[in-house]
C-alpha positions in Angstrom: -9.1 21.9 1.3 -6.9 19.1 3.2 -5.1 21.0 6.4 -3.1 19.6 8.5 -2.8 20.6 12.4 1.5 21.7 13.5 2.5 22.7 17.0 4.4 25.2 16.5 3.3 28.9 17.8 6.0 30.8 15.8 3.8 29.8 12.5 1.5 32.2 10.9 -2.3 31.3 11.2 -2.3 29.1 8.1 0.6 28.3 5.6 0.6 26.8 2.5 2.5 23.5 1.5 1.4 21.4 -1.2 -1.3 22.1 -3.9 -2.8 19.1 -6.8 -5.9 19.1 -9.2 -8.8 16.7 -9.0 -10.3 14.7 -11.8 -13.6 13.8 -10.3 -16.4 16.3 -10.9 -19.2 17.1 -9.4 -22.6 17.0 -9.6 -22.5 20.4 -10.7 -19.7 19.6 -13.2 -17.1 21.7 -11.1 -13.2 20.3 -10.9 -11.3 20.6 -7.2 -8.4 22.1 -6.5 -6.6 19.9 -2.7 -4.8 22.1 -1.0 -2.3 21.0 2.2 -1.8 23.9 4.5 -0.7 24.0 8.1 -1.6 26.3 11.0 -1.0 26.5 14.8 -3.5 25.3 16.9 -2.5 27.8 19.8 -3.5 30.3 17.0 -6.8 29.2 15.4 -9.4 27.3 17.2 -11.0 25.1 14.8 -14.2 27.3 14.0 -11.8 29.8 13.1 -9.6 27.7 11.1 -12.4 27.4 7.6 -12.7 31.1 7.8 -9.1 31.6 7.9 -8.8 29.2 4.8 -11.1 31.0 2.7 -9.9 34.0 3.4 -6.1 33.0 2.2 -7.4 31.1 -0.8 -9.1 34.3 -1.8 -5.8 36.1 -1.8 -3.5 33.1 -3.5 -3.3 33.6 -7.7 -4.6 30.4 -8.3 -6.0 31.3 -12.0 -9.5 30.2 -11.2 -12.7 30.9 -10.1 -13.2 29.3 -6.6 -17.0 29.0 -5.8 -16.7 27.4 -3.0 -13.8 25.9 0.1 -14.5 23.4 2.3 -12.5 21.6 5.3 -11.6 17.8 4.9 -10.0 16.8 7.8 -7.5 17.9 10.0 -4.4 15.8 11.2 -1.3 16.3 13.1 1.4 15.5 10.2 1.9 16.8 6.5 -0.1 14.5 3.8 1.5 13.6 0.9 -1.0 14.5 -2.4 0.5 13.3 -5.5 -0.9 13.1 -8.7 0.6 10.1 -10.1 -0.6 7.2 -12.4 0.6 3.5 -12.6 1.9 4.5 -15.4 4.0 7.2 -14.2 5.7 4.7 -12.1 6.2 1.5 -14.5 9.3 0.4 -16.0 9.6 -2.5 -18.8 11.9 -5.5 -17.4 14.1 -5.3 -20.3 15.0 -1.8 -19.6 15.2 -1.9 -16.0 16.7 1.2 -14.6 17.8 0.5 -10.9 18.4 3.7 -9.9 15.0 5.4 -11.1 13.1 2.6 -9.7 15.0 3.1 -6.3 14.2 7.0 -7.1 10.7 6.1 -7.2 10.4 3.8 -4.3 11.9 6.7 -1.6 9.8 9.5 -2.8 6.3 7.8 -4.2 7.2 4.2 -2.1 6.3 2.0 -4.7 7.4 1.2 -8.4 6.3 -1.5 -10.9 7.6 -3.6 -13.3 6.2 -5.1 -16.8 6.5 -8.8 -18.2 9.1 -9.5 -15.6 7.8 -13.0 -14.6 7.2 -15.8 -17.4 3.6 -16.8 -17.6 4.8 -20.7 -17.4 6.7 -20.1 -14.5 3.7 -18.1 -12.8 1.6 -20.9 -14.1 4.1 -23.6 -11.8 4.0 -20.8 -8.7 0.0 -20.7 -8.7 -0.2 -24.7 -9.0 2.2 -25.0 -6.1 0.5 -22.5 -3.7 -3.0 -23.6 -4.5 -1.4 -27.1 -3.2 -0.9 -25.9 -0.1 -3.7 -24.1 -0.1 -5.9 -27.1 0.3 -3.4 -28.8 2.6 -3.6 -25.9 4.9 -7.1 -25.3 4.7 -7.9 -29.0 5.5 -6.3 -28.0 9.0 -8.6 -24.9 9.4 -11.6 -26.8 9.1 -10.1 -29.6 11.4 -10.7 -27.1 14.0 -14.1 -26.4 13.5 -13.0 -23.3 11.8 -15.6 -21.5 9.2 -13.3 -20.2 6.6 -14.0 -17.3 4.7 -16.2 -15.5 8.2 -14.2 -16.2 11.3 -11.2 -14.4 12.4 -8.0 -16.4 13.1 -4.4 -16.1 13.3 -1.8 -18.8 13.1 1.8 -19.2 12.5 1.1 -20.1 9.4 -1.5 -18.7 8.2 -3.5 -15.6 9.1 -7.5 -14.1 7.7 -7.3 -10.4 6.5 -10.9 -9.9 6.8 -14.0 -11.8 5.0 -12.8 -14.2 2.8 -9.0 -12.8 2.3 -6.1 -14.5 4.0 -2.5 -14.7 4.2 -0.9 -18.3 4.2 3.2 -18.5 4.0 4.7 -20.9 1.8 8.3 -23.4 2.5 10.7 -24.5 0.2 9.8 -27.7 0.6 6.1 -27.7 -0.1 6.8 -24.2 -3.1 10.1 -24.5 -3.9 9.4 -22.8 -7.5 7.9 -19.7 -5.5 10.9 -20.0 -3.0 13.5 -19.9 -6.1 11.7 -16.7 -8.0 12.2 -14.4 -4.8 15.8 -15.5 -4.3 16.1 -14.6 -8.5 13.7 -12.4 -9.4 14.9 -9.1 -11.3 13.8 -6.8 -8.8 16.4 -8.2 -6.5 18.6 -5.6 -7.7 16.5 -2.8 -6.5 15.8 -4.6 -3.1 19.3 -5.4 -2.8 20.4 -1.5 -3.0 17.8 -0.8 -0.9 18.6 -3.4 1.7 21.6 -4.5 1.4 23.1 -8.1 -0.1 22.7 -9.5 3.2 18.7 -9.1 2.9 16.6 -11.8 4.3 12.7 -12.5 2.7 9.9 -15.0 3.5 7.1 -15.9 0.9 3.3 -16.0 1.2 0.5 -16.5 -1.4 -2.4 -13.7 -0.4 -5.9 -14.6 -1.7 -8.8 -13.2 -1.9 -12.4 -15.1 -2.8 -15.5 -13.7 -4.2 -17.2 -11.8 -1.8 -13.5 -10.3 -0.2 -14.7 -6.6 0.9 -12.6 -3.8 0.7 -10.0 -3.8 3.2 -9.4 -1.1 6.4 -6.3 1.4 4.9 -3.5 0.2 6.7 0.9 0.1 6.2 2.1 -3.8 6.8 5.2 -2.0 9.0 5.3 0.9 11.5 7.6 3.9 11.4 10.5 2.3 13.7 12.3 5.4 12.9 11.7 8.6 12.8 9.3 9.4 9.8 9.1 12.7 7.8 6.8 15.2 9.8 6.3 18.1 8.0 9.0 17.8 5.5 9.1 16.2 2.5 11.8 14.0 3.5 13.9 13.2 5.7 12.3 9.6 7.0 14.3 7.1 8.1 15.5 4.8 4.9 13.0 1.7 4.6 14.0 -1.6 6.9 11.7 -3.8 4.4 10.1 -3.5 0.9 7.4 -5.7 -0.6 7.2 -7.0 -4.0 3.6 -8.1 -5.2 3.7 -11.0 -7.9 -0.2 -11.5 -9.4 -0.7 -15.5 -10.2 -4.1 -14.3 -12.4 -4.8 -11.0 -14.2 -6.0 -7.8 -12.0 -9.1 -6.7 -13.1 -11.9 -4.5 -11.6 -14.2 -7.4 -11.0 -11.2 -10.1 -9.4 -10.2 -7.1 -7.5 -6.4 -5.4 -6.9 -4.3 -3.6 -4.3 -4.8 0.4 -4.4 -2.2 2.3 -2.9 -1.4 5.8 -1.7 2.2 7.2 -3.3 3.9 8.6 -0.3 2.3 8.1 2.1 5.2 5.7 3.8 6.7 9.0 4.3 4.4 9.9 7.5 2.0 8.8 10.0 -0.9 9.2 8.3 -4.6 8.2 7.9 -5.5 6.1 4.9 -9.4 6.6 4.6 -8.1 10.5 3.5 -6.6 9.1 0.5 -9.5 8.4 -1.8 -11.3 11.7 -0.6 -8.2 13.3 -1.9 -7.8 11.5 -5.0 -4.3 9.8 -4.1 -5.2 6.4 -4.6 -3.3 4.6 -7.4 -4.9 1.3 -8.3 -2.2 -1.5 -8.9 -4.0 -3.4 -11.6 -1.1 -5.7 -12.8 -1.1 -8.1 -15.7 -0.1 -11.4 -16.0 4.0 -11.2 -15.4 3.8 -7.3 -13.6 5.0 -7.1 -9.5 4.5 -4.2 -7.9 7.2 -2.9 -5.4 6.6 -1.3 -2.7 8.1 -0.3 1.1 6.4 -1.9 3.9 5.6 1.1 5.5 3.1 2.3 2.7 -0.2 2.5 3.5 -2.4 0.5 1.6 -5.5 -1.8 0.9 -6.7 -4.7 -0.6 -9.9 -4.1 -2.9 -13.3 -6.3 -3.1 -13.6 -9.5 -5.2 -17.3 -9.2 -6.7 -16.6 -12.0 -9.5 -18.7 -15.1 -9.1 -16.2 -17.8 -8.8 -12.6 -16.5 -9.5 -10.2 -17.0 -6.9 -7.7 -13.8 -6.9 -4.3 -15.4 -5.6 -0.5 -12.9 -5.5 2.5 -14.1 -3.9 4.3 -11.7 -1.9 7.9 -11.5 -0.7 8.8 -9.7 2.0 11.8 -8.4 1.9 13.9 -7.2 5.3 17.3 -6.2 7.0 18.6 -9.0 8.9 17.6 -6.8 12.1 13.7 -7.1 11.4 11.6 -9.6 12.9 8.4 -9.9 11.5 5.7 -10.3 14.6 2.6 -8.7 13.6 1.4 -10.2 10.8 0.6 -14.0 12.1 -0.1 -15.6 15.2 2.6 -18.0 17.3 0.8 -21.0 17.3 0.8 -23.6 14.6 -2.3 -24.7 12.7 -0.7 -28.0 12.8 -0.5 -28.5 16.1 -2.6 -31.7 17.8 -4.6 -30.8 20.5 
C-alpha cells in the first residue's frame, strides 16, 4: 500500500484517494492491489500508521481476499498511479487529434505519435548528428577527457552518466534536424500548448553499450505551483519535450521509461517501478514521444554489443524560459 504523509490535523487518521491493480505476481502467484491514502502526521506516528492501514483495508469492499498489506513508502504529496500502456496514449500521424493529444499531455504528461517522421529524412538527421558527433568528441579528448567514464559539462555538450551524453546541434552544422523541429507535425500540439511564439533548441542524446540505467529525474522543476493533493490544478507546462528515435527502441539498444503523471507533483521517481507506473517508450522507426518537461523520467541501459542508441530532442519553451541546468557555461571549444 503507497501512503502518502498531509499536514493537515482536521483529516481523519487515514483517507483513501486513489486505488490500481498490479500485473506482476509473486512468488506465491498472488496479484497487488496499490492503494494511495493520506493521513495526518499529528495523528498517527508512523508505527501506528501500518496498523491503521490494515485495519481500513479490512473494512473497504474491495471484492477480494487480502492476505496480506504492507507499507511502501511514505511522502509528503499525492502520487499519481495510473495504469496506462503506450498504447493507451498513441495516436497515428494521419489522424492526429490535437485536442486529445493535448488531453493526454495535461493529465498523463506525455503522448506519442506513429510514422510521423519519414525513415529517409531520419536517415539524413542521424548522418548529420553523428557528424558532429565526432567533431565534438575530437574536442573532448583534446582535453584529456576519457569519454564514456568522466563527468563533464559544457556549453555544448553535457555526460548524463556512463557512457550517455547530451550534445546540442546548430543550424549550420544539422540544418535537416534544425528544419524537422521548426515543421514537425507535433508543432500543432506544442504550439496550443505554448503558444505561436514558442522558442526550441535541438540536441541528439546518445547512449553506447554499457549506458546504465539512469537516476529518475524531471528535465524542469515545478516553477509554479504544482498539484499537491489534488488531481490538478498545477500550473500549465512552461516547456514540453518531443523525443525523435534515429534507430529502433528495443530492449537490448535500450529506451526512455516514463511515469504518466507524475509532472503533476513533486514526487520521487524510484517509487514508480515499485508501483508499477512505469510506461516504457519503445518507439519505432518514425514514432516521437511527447512529453512536458516536468515529467519525471529515465533513460534505460544499452546492453547491445556495438549499437549506438542516438534520439534527437527538441525542447520546446515559452519565450520566458531560459534553459540553465542542463549544460555547463563554458565552451568545449575554447583554447586554453
Amino acid at each position: 500500500i503507497l501512503t502518502s504523509l498531509q499536514q493537515n490535523p482536521k483529516l481523519s487518521p487515514v483517507t483513501w484517494l486513489d486505488w490500481k491493480s498490479g500485473n506482476r505476481r509473486d512468488e506465491n502467484g498472488r496479484l497487488p492491489i496499490f492503494g494511495t491514502c493520506s493521513f495526518c502526521q499529528d495523528v498517527l506516528s508512523t508505527g501506528e500508521l501500518e496498523l491503521a492501514i490494515e485495519m481500513s483495508v479490512t473494512h473497504l469492499d474491495l471484492g477480494l481476499r487480502v492476505d496480506e498489506v504492507e507499507l511502501i513508502v511514505t511522502l509528503p504529496t499525492r502520487l499519481p498511479i495510473y495504469s496506462i500502456k503506450l498504447v493507451d496514449i498513441t495516436q497515428k500521424a494521419g489522424i492526429l487529434d490535437v485536442a486529445l493529444a493535448i488531453d493526454n499531455i495535461k493529465e498523463f504528461g506525455l503522448m506519442a505519435i506513429q510514422n510521423v517522421v519519414p525513415t529517409t529524412l531520419i536517415q539524413r538527421c542521424l548522418l548529420e548528428a553523428q557528424g558532429e558527433i565526432k567533431h565534438t568528441e575530437n574536442y573532448l579528448r583534446q582535453r584529456g577527457i576519457n569519454i564514456g567514464s568522466d563527468n563533464f559539462r559544457f556549453l555544448e555538450i553535457s555526460s548524463r552518466q556512463r557512457q550517455r551524453f547530451d550534445l546540442l546541434l546548430d543550424e549550420q552544422t544539422c540544418p535537416e534536424a534544425i528544419q524537422l523541429g521548426k515543421t514537425g507535425k507535433w508543432r500543432a500540439i506544442v504550439e496550443e500548448l505554448l503558444g505561436i511564439d514558442v522558442m526550441f533548441q535541438t540536441s541528439v542524446i546518445y547512449s553506447r553499450p554499457g549506458a546504465e540505467n539512469q537516476t529518475w529525474h524531471a528535465d524542469g522543476p515545478h516553477i509554479g505551483k504544482a498539484a499537491l493533493w489534488q488531481t490538478s490544478g498545477q500550473d500549465d507546462p512552461y516547456a514540453v519535450c518531443v523525443f525523435v528515435p534515429l534507430i529502433p527502441f528495443t530492449r537490448e539498444t535500450g529506451f526512455t521509461q516514463f511515469w504518466p503523471g507524475s509532472h503533476k507533483y513533486d514526487g520521487f521517481g524510484p517509487v514508480c517501478p515499485m508501483i508499477e507506473c512505469d510506461v516504457d517508450g519503445l518507439l519505432s522507426l518514425g514514432d516521437v514521444m511527447v512529453y512536458d518537461y516536468r515529467l519525471i523520467h529515465r533513460g534505460m541501459k544499452n546492453t547491445s554489443v556495438d549499437i549506438e542508441r542516438p534520439m534527437l530532442q527538441f525542447l520546446y519553451h515559452r519565450p520566458t524560459y531560459r534553459e540553465t541546468r542542463n549544460y555547463g557555461s563554458e565552451s568545449i571549444r575554447k583554447c586554453g
